[in-house]
N, C-alpha and C positions, 0 to 999 in steps of 0.2 A: 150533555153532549158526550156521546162517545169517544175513548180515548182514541187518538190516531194509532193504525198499525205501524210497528219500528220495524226495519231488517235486525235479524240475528247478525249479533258479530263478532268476531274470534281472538281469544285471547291471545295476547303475545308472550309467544314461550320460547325459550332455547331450548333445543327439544331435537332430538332425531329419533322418526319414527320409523320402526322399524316391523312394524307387525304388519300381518297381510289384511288387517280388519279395516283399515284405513286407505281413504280414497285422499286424490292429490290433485289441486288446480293451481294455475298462476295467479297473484293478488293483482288483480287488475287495477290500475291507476285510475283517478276519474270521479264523477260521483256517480255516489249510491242510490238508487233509489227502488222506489216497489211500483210497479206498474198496474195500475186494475184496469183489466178489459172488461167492457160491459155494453152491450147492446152497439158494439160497432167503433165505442169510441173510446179513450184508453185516458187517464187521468193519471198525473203522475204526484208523488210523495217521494221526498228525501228522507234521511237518515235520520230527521229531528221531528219526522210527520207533515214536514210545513209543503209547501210549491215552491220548485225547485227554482220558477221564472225562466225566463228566456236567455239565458248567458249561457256561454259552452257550446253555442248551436243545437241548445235544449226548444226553438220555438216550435219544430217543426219533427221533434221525438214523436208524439203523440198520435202524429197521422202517420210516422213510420211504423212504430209498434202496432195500430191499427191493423195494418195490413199485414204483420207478421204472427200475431199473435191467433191460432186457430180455434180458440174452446169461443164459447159464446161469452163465458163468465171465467174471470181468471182471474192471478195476482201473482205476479212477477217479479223474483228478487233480479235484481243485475245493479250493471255500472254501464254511465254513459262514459266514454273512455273515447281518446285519439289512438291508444295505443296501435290497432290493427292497421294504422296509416302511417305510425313512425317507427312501426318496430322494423326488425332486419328483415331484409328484403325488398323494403316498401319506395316506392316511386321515390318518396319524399330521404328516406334515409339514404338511398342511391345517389340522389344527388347533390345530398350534402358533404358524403365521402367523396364525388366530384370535384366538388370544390373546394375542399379540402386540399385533395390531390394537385390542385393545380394551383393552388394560393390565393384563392380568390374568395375564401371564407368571411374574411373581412371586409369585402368590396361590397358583395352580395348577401342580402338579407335571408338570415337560414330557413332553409324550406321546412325543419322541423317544426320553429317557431309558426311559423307562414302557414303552415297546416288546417286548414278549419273544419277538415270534416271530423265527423263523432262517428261511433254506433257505440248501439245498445248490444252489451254482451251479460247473456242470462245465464244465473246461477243458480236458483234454485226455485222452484213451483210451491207456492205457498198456500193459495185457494184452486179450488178447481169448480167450477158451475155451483159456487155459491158454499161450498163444502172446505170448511178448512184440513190442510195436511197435517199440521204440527206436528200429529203422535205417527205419522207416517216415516218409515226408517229412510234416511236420508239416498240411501239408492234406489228405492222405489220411487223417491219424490223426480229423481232425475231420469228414470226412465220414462214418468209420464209427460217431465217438461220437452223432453225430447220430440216428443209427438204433437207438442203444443207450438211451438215452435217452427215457424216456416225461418228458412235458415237465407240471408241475405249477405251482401255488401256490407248495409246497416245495421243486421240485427244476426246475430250470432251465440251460439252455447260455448260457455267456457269448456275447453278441454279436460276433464277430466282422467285419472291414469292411477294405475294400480304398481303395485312393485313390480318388478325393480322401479327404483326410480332416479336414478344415477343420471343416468343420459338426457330425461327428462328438465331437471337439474340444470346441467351445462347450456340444453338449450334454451330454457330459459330466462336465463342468465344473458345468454349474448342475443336475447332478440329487448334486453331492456328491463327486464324483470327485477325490483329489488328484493320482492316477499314472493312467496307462496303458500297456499291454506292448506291444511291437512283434516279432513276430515272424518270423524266413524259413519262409516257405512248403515251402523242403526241409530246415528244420532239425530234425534224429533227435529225440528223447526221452534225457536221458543223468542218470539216477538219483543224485540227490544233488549234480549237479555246476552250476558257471553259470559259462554260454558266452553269448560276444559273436551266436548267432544270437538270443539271447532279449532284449531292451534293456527296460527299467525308465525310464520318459521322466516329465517332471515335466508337469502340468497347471497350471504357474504362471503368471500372466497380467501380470507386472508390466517384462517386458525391451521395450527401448526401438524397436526398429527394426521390425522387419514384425509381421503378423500372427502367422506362423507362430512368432519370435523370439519373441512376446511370450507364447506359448503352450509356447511347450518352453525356452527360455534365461531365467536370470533376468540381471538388470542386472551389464552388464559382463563376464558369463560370454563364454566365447568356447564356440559351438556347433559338433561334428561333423556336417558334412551325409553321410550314407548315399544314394549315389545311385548309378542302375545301371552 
């Protein structure tokens, strides 16, 4: 029996990088999984290989991805995450700072808890019509997921973003973020494994020295700057 495919996953580093060769998304909360399209219908895989089952309001992913998903043959890294319904902004977090506002937080059951929808937010293209990516550079992989991708409600591409990234940072910080991934731009796809091209960086705001310190290093930490 063949081994199951694993998503790639990114080491956690104290790290500011600072080179232009790296790309930057938010760690999206949620689970993981690899999506395969195939003749219409989509089967899903966790982080361990296994099914991921029906909890999370994972029953009815499969027929959502379906219909998002545009190659005939495909395999799709993402997370199934609430975040896109409780981050700032969202119906649900509005009316939590509602009731906040007016003292009634503890009367009424929190809408963020209360929240049940999901989507699937894709991050990287892994097979395409049967063809694996792996040795393909990691922005090439995201330019083809792009295309791959019909863009939904429920099904959505992680933002990806180049330097500066300051601002990016702040905001996503205050929509709920507590990590963000850093990625190289030619770095392969390598199934089940993690490699120092993929970095796992903290969104903690409380280290003493700079801006960017005070966003990636906590107090006292000593920081690896990645620079080109």
């Amino acid at each position: 029996m063949a081994e199951p495919l694993l998503p790639q996953q990114p080491i956690a580093a104290n790290a500011e990088v600072l080179s232009v060769e790296w790309l930057f998304e938010p760690l999206w909360p949620g689970v993981r999984l690899l999506a395969r399209a195939s003749g219409g219908r989509v089967r899903l895989s966790d982080e361990h290989g296994e099914d991921p089952g029906t909890d999370d309001g994972l029953a009815d992913a499969p027929e959502v991805l379906a219909a998002a998903i545009l190659a005939d043959e495909a395999v799709v890294d993402g997370i199934w995450t609430a975040q896109p319904f409780v981050g700032d902004g969202s119906p649900a977090r509005a009316w939590a700072e509602t009731l906040e506002a007016e003292g009634l937080a503890a009367e009424i059951p929190d809408p963020l808890e209360n929240e049940r929808r999901r989507a699937f937010v894709a991050v990287d293209l892994v097979e395409i019509d049967g063809q694996p990516l792996h040795g393909i550079p990691f922005q090439e992989r995201r330019r083809v997921l792009e295309s791959v991708i019909d863009e939904g409600v429920r099904v959505r591409l992680s933002p990806v973003v180049k330097q500066p990234l300051a601002g990016w940072l702040v905001g996503w910080r205050a929509n709920g973020f507590t990590h963000y991934v850093a990625k190289h731009m030619n770095s392969h796809y390598r199934p089940g494994e993690r490699t120092e091209d993929w970095l796992k960086l903290s969104l903690r705001a409380e280290a003493p020295r700079s801006f960017m310190g005070r966003m990636l290093g906590g107090r006292g930490d000593r920081v690896r700057r990645v620079e080109d």
